[in-house]
SEFITI-287080 format. One record per residue: residue in three letters; x, y, z of N, C-alpha, C in turn. Coordinates in pm, whole numbers, plus 50000, padded with zeros to 5 digits. Layout:
ALAXYZXYZXYZ/...
END
This chain:
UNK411326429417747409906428317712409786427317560/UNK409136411617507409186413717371407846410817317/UNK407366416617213406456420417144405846408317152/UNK406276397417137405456380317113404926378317240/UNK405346387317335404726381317497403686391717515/UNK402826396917433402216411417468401086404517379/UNK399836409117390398966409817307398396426917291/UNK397816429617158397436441917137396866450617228/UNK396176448517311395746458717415396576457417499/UNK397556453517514399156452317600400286463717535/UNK400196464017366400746469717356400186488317349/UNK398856486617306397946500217325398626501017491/UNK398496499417571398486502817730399966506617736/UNK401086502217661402336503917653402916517417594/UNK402136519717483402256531117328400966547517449/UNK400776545917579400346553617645401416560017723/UNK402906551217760403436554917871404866550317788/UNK405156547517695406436551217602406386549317464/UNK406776557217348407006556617210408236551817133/UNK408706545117206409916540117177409906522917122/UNK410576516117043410986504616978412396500916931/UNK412176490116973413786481416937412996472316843/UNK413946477916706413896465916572414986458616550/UNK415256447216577416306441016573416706434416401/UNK418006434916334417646432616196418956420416182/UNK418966413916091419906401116123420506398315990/UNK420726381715995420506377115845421106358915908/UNK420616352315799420746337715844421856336715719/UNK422806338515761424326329015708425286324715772/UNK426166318215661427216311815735428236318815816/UNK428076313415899429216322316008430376310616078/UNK431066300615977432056288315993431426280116102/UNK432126284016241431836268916322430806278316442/UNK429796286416406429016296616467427806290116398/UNK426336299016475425056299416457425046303616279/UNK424356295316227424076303716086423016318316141/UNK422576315816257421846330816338422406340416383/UNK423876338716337424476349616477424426358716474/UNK424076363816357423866378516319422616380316378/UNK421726373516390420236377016483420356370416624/UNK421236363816682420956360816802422486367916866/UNK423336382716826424186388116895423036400316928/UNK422296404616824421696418016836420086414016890/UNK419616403616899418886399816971419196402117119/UNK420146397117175420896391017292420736410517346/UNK421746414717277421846430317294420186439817395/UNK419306433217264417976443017296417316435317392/UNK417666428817426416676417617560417496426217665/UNK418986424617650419466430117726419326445617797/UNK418766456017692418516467617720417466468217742/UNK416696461917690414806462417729414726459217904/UNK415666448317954415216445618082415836457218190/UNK416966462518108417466483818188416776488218158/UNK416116489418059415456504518016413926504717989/UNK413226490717993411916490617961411136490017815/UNK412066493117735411636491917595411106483017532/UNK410136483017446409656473417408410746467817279/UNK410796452417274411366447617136410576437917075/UNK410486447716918409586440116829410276426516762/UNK409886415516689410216397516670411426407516554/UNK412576399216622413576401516491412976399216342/UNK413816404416186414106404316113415296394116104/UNK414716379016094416166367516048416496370315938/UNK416496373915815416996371515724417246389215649/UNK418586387115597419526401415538419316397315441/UNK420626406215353421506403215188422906396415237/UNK422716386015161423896381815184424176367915068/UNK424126378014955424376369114790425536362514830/UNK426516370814869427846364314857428086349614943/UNK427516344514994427546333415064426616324415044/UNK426336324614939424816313314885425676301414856/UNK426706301214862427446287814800427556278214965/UNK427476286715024427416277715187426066274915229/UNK425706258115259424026256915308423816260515404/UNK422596266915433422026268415506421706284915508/UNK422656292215431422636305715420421096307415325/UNK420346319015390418846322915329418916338715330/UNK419256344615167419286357015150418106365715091/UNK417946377615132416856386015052417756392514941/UNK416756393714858417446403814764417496417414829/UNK418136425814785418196440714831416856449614874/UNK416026447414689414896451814705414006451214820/UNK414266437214871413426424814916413866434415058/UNK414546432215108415346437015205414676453415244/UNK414826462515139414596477115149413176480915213/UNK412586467715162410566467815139410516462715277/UNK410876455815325410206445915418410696457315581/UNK411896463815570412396469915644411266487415653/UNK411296491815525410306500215541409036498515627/UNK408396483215537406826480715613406726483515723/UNK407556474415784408116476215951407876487416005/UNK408926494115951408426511516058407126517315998/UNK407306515115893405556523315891404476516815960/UNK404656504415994403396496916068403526503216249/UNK404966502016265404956506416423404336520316404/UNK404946531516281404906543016323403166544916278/UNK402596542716260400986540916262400506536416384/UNK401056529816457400586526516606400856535216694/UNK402286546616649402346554416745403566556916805/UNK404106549216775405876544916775406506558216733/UNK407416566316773408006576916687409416580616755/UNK410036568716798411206566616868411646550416850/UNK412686547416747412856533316667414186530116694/UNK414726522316748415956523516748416276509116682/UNK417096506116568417616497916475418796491116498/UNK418986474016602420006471216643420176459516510/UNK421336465016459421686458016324422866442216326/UNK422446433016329423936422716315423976420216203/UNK424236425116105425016426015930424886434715870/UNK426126435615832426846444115723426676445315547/UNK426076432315544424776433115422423586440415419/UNK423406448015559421616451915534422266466915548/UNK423146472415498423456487515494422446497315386/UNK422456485115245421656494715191419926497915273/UNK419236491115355418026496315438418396502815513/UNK419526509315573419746517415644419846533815540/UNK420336530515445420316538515322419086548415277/UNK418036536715283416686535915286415856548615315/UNK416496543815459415336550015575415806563015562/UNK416476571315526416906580715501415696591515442/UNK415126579715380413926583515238413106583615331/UNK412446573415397411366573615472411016581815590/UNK412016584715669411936592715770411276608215716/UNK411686616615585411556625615573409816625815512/UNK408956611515523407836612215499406856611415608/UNK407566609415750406926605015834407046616215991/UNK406096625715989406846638016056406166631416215/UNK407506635116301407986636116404408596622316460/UNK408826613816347409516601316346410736600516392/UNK411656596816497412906595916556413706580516518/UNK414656577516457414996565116412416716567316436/UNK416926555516466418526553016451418756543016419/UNK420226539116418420436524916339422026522616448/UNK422186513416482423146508016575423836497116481/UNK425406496916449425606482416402426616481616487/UNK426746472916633427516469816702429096469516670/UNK428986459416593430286455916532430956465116513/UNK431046479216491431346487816410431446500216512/UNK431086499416611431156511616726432366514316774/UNK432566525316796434076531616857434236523016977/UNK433036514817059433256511117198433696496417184/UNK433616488717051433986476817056435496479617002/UNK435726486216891436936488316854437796491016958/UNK437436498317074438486499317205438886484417241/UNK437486479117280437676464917310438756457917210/UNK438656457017114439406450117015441076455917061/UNK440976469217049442496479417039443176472817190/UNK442436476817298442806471917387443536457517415/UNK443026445517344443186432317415444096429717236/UNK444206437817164445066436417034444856427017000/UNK443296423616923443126417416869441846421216766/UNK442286413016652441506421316522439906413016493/UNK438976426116512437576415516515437426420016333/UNK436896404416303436076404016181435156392516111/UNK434476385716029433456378316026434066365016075/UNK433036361816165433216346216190434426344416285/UNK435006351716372436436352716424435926349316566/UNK436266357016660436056362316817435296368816826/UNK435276378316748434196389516768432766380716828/UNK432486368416756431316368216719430746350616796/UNK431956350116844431966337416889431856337617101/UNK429916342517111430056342417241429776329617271/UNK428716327017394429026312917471427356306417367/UNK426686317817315425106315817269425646312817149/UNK426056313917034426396316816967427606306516869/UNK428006295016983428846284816942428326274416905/UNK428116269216808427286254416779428236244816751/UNK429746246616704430166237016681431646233416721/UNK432136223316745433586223116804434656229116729/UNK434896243816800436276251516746437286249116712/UNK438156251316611439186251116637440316254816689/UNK441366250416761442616263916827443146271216767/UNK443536281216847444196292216760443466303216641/UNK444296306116605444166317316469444286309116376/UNK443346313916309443366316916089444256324816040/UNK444956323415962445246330215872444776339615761/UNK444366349615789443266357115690443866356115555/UNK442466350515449443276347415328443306356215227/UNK444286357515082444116367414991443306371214929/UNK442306382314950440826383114868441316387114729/UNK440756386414617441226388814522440166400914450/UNK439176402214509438306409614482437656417414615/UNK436916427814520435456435514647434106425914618/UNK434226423214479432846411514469433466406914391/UNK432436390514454432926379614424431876370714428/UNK431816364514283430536353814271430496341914412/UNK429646338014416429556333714602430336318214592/UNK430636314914500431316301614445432966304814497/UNK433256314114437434676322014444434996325814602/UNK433566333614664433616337714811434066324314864/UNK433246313414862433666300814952434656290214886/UNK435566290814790436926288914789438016297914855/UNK437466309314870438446319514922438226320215083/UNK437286316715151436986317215303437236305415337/UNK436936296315255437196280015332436036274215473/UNK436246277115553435556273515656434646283215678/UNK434886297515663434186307515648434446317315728/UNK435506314215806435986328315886436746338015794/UNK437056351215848437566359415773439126362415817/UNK439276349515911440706351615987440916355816104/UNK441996350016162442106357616329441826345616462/UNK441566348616547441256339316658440466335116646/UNK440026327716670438736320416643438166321016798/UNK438316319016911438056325817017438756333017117/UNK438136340517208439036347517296438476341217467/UNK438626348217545438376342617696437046348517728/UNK436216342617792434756350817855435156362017857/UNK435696363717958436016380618005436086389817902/UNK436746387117819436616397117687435216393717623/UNK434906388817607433366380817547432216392317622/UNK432576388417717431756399917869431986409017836/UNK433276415617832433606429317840433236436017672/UNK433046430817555432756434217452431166433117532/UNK430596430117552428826425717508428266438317606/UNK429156440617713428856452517806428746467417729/UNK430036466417699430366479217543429046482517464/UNK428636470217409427666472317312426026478717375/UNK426296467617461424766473217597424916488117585/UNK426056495317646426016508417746425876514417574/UNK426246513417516426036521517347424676518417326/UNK423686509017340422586509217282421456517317421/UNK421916516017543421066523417668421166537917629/UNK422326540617591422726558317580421576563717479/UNK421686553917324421386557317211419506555717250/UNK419086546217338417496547117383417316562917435/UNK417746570617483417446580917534417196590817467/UNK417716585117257417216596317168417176607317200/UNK418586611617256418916627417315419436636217179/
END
């Protein structure tokens, strides 16, 4: 159930019989032979997915993160930090004025950490506010997945390469993950050093693992709705 299919006295009738929200947060970059969306259409995919178990409402993603380091690749559209911190705040303060006081934050990038930072601040202004922050990628339940089938997830690889999510003809096999020479790196430097833009590794794996990761992430975001 998502917020664009509701009109306001849909969602008043909703904010009577649960306080709960899925904010989905993203960013539009390059992700090699992937969606420049994938960061908003894995954690999208996720909360459609739990909304139709669990009933929750999900509010219109957040497309666009931080993500300086990849401005040298087109099509990438970054916020500044600030930009990023503000727009993420508004957000919950607008739900939590409607009534919202159960938020749950399904994150696809690793650029929008500092708004998670954030909310730290905001929560302690907003009493009886319940918030979490989910970044898939990063859960003990995908890392099994990964440990298990021994194989290493990271940007632009397998991890990220489901069947939604493929726009362009793959290549076989593995990358070679290349020598970073830095932690930052002017975004000129980033895309001599990524090349195509993966970060190395398979470039895909078989459905079944595809499945069996996206299940992982589901049963972690159903648990985390129950704000126990």
């Amino acid at each position: 159930m998502r917020l664009e299919d509701l009109n306001w006295m849909d969602v008043e009738k909703y904010l009577q019989q649960d306080d709960r929200l899925i904010l989905v947060i993203g960013a539009t970059e390059q992700h090699a032979y992937l969606s420049l969306l994938t960061d908003v259409k894995i954690p999208l995919a996720l909360a459609d997915s739990a909304s139709q178990a669990s009933g929750v409402l999900v509010a219109p993603a957040l497309n666009f993160g931080s993500s300086p380091y990849f401005l040298a690749y087109p099509g990438t559209l970054s916020l500044r930090v600030s930009t990023l911190i503000a727009a993420m705040e508004d957000v919950v303060r607008s739900a939590y004025g409607h009534g919202f006081r159960r938020i749950l934050i399904i994150n696809g990038h690793g650029g929008n950490a500092p708004a998670r930072h954030h909310l730290h601040e905001v929560i302690n202004n907003l009493p009886d506010l319940k918030l979490n922050w989910y970044d898939w990628w990063l859960s003990h339940s995908i890392e099994a997945v990964a440990v298990k089938h021994q194989i290493k997830p990271t940007h632009a690889n397998w991890l990220e390469a489901f069947p939604f999510t493929v726009v362009g003809e793959m290549p076989e096999g593995s990358k070679t993950p290349p020598k970073v020479p830095a932690a930052i790196m002017e975004a000129k430097t980033v895309r001599e050093v990524y090349g195509d833009g993966s970060f190395g590794g398979p470039y895909r794996v078989s459905n079944d693992v595809m499945h069996e990761l996206f299940a992982a992430a589901l049963e972690d975001i159903l648990y985390l709705l129950k704000f126990e």
